[in-house]
C-alpha positions as CSV (number, residue, x, y, z in Angstrom):
1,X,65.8,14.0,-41.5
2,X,66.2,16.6,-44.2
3,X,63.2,18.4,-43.1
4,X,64.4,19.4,-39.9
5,X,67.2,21.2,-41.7
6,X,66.8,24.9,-41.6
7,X,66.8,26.2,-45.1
8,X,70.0,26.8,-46.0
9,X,70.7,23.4,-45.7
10,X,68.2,21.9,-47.3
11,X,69.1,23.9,-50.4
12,X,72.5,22.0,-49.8
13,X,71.5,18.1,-48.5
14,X,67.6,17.6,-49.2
15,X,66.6,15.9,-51.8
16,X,69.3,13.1,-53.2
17,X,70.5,10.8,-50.3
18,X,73.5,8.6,-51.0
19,X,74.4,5.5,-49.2
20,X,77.5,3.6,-49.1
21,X,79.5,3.8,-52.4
22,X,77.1,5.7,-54.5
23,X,77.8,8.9,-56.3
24,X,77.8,12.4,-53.9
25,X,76.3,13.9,-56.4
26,X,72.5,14.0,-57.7
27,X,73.2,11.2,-61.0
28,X,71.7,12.2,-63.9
29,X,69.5,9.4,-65.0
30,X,69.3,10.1,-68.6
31,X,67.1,7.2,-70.1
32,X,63.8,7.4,-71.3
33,X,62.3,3.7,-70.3
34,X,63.1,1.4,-67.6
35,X,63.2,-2.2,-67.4
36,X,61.4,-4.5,-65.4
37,X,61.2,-8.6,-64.7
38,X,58.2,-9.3,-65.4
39,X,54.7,-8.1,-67.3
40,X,52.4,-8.3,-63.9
41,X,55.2,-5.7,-61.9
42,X,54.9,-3.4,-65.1
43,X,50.9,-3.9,-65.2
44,X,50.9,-2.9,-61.8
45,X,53.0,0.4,-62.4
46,X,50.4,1.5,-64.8
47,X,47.4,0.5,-62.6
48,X,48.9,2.9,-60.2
49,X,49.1,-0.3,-58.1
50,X,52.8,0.3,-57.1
51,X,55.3,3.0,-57.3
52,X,57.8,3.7,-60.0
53,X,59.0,4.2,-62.9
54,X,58.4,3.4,-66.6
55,X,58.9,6.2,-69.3
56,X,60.1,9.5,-68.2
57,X,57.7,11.5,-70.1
58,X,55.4,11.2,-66.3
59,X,58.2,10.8,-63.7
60,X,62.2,10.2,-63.5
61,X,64.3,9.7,-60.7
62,X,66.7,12.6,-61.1
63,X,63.7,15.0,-61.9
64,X,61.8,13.8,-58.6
65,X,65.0,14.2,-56.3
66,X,65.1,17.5,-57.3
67,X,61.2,17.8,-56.7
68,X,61.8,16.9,-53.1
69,X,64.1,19.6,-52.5
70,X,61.9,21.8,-53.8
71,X,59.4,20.2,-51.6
72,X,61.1,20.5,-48.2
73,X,62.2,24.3,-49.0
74,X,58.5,24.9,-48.9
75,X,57.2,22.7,-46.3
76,X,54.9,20.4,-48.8
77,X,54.2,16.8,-49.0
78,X,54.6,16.4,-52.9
79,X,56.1,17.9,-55.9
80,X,56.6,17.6,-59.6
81,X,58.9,19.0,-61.5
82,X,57.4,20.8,-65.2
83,X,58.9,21.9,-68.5
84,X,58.7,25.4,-67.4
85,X,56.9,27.7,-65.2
86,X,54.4,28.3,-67.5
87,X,53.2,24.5,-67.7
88,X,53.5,24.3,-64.1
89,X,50.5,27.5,-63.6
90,X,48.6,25.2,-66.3
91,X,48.3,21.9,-65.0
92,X,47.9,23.4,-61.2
93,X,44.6,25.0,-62.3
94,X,43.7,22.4,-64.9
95,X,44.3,19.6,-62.2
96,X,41.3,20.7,-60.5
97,X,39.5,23.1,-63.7
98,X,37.3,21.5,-66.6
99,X,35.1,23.0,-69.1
100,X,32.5,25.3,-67.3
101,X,34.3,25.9,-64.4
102,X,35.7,29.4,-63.5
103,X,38.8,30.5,-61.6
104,X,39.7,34.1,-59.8
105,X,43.0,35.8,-60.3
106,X,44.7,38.4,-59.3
107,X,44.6,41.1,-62.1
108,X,48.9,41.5,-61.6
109,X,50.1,38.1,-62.5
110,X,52.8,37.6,-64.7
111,X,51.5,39.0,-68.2
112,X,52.0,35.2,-69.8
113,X,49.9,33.7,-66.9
114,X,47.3,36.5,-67.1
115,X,46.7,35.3,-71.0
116,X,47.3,31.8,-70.2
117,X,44.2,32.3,-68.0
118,X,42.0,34.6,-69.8
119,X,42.9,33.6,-73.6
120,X,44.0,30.2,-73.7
121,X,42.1,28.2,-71.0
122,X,38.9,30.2,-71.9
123,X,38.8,29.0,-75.2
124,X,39.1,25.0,-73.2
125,X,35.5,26.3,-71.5
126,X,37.7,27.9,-68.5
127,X,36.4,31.2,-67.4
128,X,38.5,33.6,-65.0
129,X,37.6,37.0,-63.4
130,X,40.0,39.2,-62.5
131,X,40.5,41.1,-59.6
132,X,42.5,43.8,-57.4
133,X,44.7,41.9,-54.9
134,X,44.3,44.8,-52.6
135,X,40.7,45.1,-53.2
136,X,38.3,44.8,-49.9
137,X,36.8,41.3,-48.9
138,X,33.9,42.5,-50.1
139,X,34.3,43.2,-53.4
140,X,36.4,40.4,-53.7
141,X,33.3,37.9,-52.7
142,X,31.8,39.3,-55.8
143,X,34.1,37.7,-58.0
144,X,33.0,34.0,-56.9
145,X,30.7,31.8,-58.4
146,X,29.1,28.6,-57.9
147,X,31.4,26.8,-60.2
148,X,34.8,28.7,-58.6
149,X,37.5,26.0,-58.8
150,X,40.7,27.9,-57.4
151,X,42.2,31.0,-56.3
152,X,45.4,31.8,-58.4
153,X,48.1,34.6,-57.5
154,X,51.4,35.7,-56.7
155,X,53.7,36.2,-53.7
156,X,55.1,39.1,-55.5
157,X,53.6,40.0,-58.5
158,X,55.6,40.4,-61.8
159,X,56.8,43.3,-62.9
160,X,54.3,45.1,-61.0
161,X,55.9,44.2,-57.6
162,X,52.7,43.9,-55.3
163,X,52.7,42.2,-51.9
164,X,50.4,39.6,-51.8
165,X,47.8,39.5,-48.8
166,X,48.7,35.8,-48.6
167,X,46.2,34.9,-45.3
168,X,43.1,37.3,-46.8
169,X,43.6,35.5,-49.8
170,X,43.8,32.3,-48.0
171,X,40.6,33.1,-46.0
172,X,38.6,34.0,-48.8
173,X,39.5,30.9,-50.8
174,X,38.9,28.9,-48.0
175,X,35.3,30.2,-46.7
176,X,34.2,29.5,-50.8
177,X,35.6,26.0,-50.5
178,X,38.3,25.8,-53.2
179,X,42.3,26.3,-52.7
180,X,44.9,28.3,-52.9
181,X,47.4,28.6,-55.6
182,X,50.3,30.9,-55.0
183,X,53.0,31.4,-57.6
184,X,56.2,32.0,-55.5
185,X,58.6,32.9,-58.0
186,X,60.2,35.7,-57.3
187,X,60.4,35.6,-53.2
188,X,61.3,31.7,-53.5
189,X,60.8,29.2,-50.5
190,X,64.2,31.4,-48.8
191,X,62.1,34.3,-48.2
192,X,58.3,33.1,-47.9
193,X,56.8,29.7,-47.3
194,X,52.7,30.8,-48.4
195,X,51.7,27.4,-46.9
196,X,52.9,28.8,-43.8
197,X,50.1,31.6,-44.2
198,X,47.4,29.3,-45.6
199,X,48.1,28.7,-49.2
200,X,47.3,25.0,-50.3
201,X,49.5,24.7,-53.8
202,X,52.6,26.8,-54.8
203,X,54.0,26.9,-58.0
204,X,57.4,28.6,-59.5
205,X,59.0,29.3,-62.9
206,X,62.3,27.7,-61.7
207,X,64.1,29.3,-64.8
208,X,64.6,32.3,-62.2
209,X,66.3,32.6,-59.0
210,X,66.2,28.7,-58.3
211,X,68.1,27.8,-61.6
212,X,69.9,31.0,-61.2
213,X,72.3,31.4,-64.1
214,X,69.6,31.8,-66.8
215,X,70.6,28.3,-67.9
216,X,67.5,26.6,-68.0
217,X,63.9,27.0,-68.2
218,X,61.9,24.7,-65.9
219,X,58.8,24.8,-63.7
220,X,57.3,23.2,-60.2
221,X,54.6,22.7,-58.5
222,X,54.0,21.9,-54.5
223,X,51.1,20.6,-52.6
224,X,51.3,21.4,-49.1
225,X,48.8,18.4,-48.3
226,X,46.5,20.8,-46.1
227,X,43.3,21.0,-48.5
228,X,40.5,18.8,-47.8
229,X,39.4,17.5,-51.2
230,X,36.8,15.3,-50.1
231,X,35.0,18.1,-47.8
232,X,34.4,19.8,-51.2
233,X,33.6,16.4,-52.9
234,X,31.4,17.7,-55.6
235,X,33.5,20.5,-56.6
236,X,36.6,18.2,-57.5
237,X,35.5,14.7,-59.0
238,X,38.8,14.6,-60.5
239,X,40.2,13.8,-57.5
240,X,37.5,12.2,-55.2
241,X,35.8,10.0,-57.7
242,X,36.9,6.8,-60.2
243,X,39.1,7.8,-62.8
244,X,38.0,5.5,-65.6
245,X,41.5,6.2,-68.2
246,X,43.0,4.2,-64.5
247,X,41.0,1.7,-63.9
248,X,38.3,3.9,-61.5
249,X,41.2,4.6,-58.8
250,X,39.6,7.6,-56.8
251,X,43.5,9.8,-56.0
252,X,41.9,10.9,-52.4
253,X,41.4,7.4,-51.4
254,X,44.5,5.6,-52.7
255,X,46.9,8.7,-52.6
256,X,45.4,10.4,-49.4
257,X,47.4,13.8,-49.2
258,X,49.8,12.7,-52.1
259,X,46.5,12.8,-54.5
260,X,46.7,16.0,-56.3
261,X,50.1,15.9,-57.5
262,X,50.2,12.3,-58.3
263,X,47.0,12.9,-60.2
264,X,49.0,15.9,-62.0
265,X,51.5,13.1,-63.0
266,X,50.0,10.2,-63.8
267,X,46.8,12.1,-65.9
268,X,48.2,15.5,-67.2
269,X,51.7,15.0,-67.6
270,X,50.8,11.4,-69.5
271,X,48.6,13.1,-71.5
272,X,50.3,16.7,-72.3
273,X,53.9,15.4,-71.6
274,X,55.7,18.7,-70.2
275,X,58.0,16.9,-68.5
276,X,61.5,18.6,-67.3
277,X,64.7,17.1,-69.3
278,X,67.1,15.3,-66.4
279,X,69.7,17.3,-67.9
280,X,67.9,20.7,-66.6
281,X,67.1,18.7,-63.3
282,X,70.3,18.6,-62.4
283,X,71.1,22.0,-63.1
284,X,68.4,22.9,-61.4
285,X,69.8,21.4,-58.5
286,X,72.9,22.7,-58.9
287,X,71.2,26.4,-58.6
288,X,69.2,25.3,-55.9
289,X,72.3,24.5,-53.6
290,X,73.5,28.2,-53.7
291,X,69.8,29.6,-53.4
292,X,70.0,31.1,-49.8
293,X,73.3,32.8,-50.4
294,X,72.1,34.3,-53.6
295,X,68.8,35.6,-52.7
296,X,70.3,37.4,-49.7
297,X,73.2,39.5,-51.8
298,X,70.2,39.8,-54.1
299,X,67.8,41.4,-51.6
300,X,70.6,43.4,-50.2
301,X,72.2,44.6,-53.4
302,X,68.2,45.9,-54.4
303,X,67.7,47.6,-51.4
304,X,70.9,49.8,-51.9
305,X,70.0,50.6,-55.7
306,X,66.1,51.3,-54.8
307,X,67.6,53.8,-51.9
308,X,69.9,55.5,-54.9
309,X,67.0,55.5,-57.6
310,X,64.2,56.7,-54.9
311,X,66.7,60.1,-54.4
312,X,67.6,60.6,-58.0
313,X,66.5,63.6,-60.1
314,X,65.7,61.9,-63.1
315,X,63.5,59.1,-61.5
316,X,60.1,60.1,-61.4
317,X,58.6,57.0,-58.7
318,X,60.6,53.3,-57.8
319,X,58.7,50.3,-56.8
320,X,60.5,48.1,-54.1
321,X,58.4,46.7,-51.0
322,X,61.9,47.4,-48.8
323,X,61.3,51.2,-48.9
324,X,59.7,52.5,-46.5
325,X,57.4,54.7,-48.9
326,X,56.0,51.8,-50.4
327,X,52.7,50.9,-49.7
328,X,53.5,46.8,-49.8
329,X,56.3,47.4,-46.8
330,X,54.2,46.4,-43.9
331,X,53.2,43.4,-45.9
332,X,56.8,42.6,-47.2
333,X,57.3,43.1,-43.1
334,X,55.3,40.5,-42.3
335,X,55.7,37.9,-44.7
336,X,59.5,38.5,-46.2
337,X,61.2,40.1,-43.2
338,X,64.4,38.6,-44.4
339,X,63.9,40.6,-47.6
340,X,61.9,40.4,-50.8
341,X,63.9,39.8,-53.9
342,X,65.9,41.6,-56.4
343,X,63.3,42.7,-58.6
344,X,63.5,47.1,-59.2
345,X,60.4,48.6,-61.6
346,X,61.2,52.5,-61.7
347,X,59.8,55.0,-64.4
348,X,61.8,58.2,-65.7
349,X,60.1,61.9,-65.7
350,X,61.0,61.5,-69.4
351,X,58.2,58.8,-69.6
352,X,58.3,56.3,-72.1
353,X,61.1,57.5,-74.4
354,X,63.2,58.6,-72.0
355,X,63.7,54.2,-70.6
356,X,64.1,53.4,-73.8
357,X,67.5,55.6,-74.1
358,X,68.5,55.2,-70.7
359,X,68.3,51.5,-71.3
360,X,70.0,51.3,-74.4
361,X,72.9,53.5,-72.8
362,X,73.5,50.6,-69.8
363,X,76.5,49.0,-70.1
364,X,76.5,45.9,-67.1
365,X,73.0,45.6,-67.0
366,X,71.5,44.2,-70.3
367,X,68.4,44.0,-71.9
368,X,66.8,40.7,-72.1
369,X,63.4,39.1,-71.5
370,X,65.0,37.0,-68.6
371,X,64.8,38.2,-64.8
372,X,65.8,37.0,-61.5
373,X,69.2,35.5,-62.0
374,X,73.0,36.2,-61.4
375,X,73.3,39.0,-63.9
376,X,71.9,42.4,-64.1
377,X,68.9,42.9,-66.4
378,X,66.4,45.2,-67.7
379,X,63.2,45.2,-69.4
380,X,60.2,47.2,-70.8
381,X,57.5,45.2,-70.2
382,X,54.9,47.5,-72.0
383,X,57.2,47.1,-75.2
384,X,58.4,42.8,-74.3
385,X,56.4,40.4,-71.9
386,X,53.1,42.5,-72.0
387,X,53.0,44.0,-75.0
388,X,49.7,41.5,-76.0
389,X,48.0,43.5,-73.4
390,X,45.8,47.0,-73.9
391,X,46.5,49.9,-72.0
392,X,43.9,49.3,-70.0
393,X,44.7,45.8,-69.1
394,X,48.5,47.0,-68.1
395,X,46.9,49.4,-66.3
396,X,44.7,46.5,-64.6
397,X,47.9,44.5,-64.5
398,X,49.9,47.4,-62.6
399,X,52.4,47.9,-65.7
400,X,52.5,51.7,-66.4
401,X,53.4,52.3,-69.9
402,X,56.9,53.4,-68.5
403,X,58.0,51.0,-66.0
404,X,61.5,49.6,-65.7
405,X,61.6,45.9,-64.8
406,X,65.3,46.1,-63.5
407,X,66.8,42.4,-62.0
408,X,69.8,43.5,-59.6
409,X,72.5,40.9,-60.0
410,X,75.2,39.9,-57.5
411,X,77.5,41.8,-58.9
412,X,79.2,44.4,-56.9
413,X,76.1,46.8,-56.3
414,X,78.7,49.8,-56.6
415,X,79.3,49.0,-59.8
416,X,75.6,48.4,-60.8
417,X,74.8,51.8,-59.4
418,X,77.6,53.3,-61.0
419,X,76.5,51.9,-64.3
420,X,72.8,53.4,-63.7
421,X,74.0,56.9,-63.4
422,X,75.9,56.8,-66.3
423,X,72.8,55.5,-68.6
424,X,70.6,57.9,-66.6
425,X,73.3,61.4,-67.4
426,X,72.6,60.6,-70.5
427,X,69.1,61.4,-71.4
């Protein structure tokens, strides 16, 4: 069986599992309907009354083969496959969220989930309250309320680069009755598995590292089967009571530990339709199958460029959870010993004008909103991805007004550093 694969060959064999005479590789089953012999199979396909599929706006084949490798990479029972990361953080809160519930959230998510959260979904009767990840457990049991639905953070957040206390976060959701949700992005199921430290549902933006190549923009979410829905009946009636738009099917009971993502599938991706394209499926895939090796020449080509930028003149502080002068190091110890990805934010003693010149003066590395794939990149978040926040809120959000968001590629790290120190000699 796949699962008993260690990772780096699941990234190779899970997931698509040819018999005799069919295609080695994952087909791409580009079709948006499928036919059937009969109007009572079909009727039972929409009753939820038998698996399978009928319009590939809520499931296709080649999009839930790659699910499954997703899947077994993190050790969960289900997955889905989304249009991109940012519909995947959407319907994993919103499966479980209506109007006049509230969520907690880590105040350094990525800045387009932390508006997702605290713009968009507020105005659908969502409220969120935002908190310091490495606040006490104390002050953290302030932020919940009777109608908390979820816990929502990151492994490591982005750009600020904080090391998530997975199991206090676990514990805390846990002893207020609600899940979870850990957006693994940036470590990726190679160098953390959060249901291994309590985490019930784990998302990603697979436009990063698992894609790869900056090819495609894509999303996923997990379930690792572990939350009891129906111990905390009242708080979800989406999932433990008759859903009416199905003909009152009740997920926990037909779907047992498969109900909150087949819920997410056959409700909110009906309904909202962010469905991956097969095409990106199977480049997805094709990323996924080189995962290990890249995320260990990316952790290792960081490490070397954090060391050069933590002794350089011109740097005024580096944020990497692999130095030993980071505060997150024990935690990146315990949860990523393998490494933690190749994700750099640095300031300049020149402050704010000073990265905008070294930047423009990089010659390998180039700016571009993307992150976390095969090429060096840079970014000034205060100016790009956050610049709808205040200052205050970047401050909340751990994005000093002069950070650096540097990707490290998998380049030949001599030749990133080299092109560093020639940006950096020249303001």
């Amino acid at each position: 069986m796949a699962n008993q694969y260690r990772q780096e060959t699941k990234c190779v064999q899970s997931g698509w599992q040819p018999t005799n005479g069919q295609p080695r590789v994952l087909p791409i089953i580009q079709s948006t309907t499928y036919k059937y012999d009969s109007s009572e199979q079909m009727g039972r396909l929409f009753d939820l009354e038998e698996s399978g599929y009928f319009y590939t706006r809520l499931q296709n084949p080649t999009n839930d083969l790659v699910a499954q490798k997703i899947c077994d990479l993190e050790g969960g029972v289900a997955a889905m496959l989304t249009s991109s990361g940012q519909a995947a953080n959407y319907y994993a809160v919103f499966n479980i969220c209506e109007a006049g519930d509230h969520v907690v959230m880590s105040s350094t998510v990525y800045g387009g989930t932390f508006n997702l959260l605290t713009v968009t979904m507020k105005k659908m009767g969502i409220d969120c309250t935002v908190v310091d990840p490495d606040a006490s457990l104390e002050e953290l049991n302030k932020a919940f309320q009777e109608n908390t639905k979820c816990v929502l953070a990151e492994t490591i957040a982005n750009p600020a680069l904080v090391i998530l206390d997975i199991e206090k976060f676990a514990e805390l959701a846990h002893s207020h009755g609600v899940p979870l949700i850990v957006d693994n992005t940036f470590a990726t199921p190679i160098n953390c598995r959060p249901f291994e430290w309590g985490a019930d549902i784990v998302t990603h933006s697979t436009t990063k590292y698992m894609d790869g190549h900056a090819m495609c923009v894509g999303g996923a979410i997990v379930d690792s089967g572990n939350f009891d829905w129906t111990s905390h009946a009242e708080k979800f009636p989406g999932l433990t009571t008759p859903d009416e738009s199905y003909h009152g099917v009740t997920y926990t009971e037909r779907f047992g530990k498969a109900a909150y993502i087949t819920k997410a599938t056959a409700q909110l991706m009906r309904d909202l339709g962010s469905i991956q394209s097969p095409q990106n499926a199977f480049l997805l895939n094709v990323g996924l199958e080189t995962l290990a090796l890249r995320m260990e020449r990316h952790c290792a080509n960081a490490q070397a460029v954090a060391e050069y930028l933590e002794k350089h003149e011109k740097v005024a502080w580096v944020k990497y959870a692999g130095l030993k002068s980071s505060p997150y190091y024990e935690l990146a110890q315990k949860y990523m010993p393998k490494g933690t990805c190749g994700v750099i934010s640095f300031g300049l003693k020149g402050g704010r004008s000073a990265a905008e010149k070294m930047m423009d003066h990089l010659k390998l590395a180039a700016i571009v909103t993307h992150v976390a794939d095969a090429r060096t990149c840079v970014l000034h978040p205060a100016s790009h991805t956050h610049r709808q926040m205040t200052d205050e809120q970047l401050v909340e959000a751990g994005v000093a007004p002069d950070l650096i968001r540097f990707s490290v590629g998998i380049e030949n790290v001599e030749d990133i550093i080299e092109d560093l120190e020639q940006a950096l000699q020249k303001i």
